[in-house]
C-alpha positions as CSV (number, residue, x, y, z in Angstrom):
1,X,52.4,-93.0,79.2
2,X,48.6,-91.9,77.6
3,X,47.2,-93.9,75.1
4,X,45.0,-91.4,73.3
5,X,43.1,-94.3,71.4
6,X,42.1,-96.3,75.0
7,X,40.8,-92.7,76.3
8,X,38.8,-92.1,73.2
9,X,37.4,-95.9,74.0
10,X,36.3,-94.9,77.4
11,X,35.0,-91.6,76.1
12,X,32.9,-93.3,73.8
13,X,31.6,-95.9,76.3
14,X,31.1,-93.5,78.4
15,X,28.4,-91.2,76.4
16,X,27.4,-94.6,75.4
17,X,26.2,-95.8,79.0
18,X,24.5,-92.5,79.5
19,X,22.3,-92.8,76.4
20,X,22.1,-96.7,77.2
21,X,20.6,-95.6,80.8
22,X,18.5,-92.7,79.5
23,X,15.0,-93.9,78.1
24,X,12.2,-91.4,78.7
25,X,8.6,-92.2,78.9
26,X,7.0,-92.6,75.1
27,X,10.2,-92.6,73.1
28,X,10.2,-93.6,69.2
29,X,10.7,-97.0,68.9
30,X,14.2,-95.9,66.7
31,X,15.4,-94.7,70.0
32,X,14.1,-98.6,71.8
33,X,16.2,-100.2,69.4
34,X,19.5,-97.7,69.5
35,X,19.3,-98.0,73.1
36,X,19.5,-102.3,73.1
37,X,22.2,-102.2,70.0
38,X,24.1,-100.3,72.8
39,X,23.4,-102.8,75.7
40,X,24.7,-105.3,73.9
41,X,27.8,-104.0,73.7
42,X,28.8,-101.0,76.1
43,X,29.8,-102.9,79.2
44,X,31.9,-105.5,77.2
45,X,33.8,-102.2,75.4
46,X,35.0,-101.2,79.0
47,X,36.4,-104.8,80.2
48,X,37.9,-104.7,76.8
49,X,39.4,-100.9,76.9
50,X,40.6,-102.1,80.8
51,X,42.5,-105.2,79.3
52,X,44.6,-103.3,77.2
53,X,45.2,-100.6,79.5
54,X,46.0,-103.2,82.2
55,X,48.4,-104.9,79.5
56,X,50.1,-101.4,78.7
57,X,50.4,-100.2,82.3
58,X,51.1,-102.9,84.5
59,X,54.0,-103.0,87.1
60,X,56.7,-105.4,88.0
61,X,54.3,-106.8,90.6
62,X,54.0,-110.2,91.2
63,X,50.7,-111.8,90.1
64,X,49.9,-112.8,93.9
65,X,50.1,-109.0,94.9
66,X,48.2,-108.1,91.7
67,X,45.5,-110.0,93.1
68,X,45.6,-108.7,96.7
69,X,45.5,-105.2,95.6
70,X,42.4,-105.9,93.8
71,X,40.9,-107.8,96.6
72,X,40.9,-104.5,98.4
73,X,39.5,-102.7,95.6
74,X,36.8,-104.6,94.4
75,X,36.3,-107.9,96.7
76,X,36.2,-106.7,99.9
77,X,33.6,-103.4,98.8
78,X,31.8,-106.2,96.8
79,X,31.2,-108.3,99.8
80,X,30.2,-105.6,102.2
81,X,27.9,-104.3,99.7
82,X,26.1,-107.3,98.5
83,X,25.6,-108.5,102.4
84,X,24.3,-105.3,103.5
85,X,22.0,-105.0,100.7
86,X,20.6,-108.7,101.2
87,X,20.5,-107.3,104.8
88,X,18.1,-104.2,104.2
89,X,15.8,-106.5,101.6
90,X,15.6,-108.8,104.3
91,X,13.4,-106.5,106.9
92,X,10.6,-105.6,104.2
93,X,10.5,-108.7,102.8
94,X,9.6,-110.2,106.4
95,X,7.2,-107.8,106.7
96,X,5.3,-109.1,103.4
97,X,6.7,-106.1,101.5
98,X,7.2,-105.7,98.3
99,X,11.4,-105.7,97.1
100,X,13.0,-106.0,93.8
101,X,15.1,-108.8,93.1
102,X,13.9,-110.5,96.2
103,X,16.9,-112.5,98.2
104,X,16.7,-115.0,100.5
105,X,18.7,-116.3,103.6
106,X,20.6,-118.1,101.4
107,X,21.9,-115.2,99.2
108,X,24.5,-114.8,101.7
109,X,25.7,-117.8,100.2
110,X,25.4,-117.1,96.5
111,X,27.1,-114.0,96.9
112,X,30.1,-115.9,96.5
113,X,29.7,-117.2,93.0
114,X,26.8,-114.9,91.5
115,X,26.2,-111.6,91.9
116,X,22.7,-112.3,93.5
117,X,22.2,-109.8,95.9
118,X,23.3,-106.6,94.4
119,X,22.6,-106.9,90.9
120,X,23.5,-103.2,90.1
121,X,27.2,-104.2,91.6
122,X,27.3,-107.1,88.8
123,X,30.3,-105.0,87.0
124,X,32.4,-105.5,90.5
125,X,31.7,-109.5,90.6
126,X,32.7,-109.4,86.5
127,X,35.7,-107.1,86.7
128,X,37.5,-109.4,89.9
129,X,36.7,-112.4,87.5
130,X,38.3,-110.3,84.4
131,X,41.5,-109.3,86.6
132,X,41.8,-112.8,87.9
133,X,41.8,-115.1,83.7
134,X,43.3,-111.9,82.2
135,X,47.0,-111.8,83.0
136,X,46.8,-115.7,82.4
137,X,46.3,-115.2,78.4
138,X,50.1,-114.4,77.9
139,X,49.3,-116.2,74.3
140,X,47.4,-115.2,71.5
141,X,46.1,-118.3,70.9
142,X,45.5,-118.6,74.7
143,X,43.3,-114.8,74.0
144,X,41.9,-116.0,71.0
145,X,40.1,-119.3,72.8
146,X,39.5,-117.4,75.2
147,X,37.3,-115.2,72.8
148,X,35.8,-118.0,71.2
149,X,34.8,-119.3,74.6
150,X,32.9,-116.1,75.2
151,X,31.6,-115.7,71.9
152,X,29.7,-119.4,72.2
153,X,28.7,-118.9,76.0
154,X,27.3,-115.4,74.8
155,X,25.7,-117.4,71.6
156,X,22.5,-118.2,73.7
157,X,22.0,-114.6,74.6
158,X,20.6,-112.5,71.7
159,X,22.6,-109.6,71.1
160,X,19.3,-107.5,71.6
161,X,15.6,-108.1,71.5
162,X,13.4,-105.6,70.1
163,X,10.0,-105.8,72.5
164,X,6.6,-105.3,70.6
165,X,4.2,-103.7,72.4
């Protein structure tokens, strides 16, 4: 069954993370401040359209083979990804090269409970930690502390910061 409204959701968050990622050389500073309003919001939009599309179309699977399917589908690329990556920024960075988001030996240990290494795969570390405390709000009270838990850990995060230059 299609739920037209949770298509239009991903839709919108779609043409919202191309303008998000789209920021050309010497734009207005309207388009500065369009472009962080829609940071602070366009990832979260997705995990929230994939809750309810997950509520709406899950199977009569067990929660343990829930999981085990998703540790194929995100985990395991998640891993391989984030190692190799702190593998390739390894070589330069031995040879006094410059990297971005430098790692260290250790990475290969944060990997595990931050997503250190390949910070562009964040959304894969975030979306195995969504699928794993999702199907345990059955409640709504147990969804709504869970909001208000997210709402004060977001708190000391501004929604966006307008940079003067």
């Amino acid at each position: 069954m299609r739920l037209r409204e949770y298509d239009l959701a991903k839709g919108i968050g779609i043409i919202l993370v191309v303008l998000g990622h789209f920021f050309p050389e010497g734009s207005p500073n309207w388009y500065a401040v369009m472009r962080q309003v829609i940071y602070s919001f366009h990832m979260p939009l997705f995990l929230f359209v994939s809750g309810f599309v997950y509520m709406h179309t899950r199977r009569d699977i067990s929660y343990g083979a829930f999981l085990m399917k998703k540790v194929k589908r995100i985990v395991i690329p998640y891993f391989l990804v984030s190692f190799l990556f702190i593998a390739i920024k390894l070589v330069p960075q031995a040879l006094s090269i410059y990297v971005k988001n430098p790692v260290t030996l250790s990475s290969f240990l944060k990997v595990f409970y931050y997503p250190e290494a390949a910070v562009s795969f964040w959304y894969l570390w975030a979306l195995w930690w969504f699928f794993m405390i999702v199907p345990q709000l059955r409640t709504r009270t147990s969804r709504l502390v869970a909001l208000a838990a997210a709402i004060t850990a977001h708190r000391e995060n501004p929604v966006f910061v307008i940079e003067q230059s």
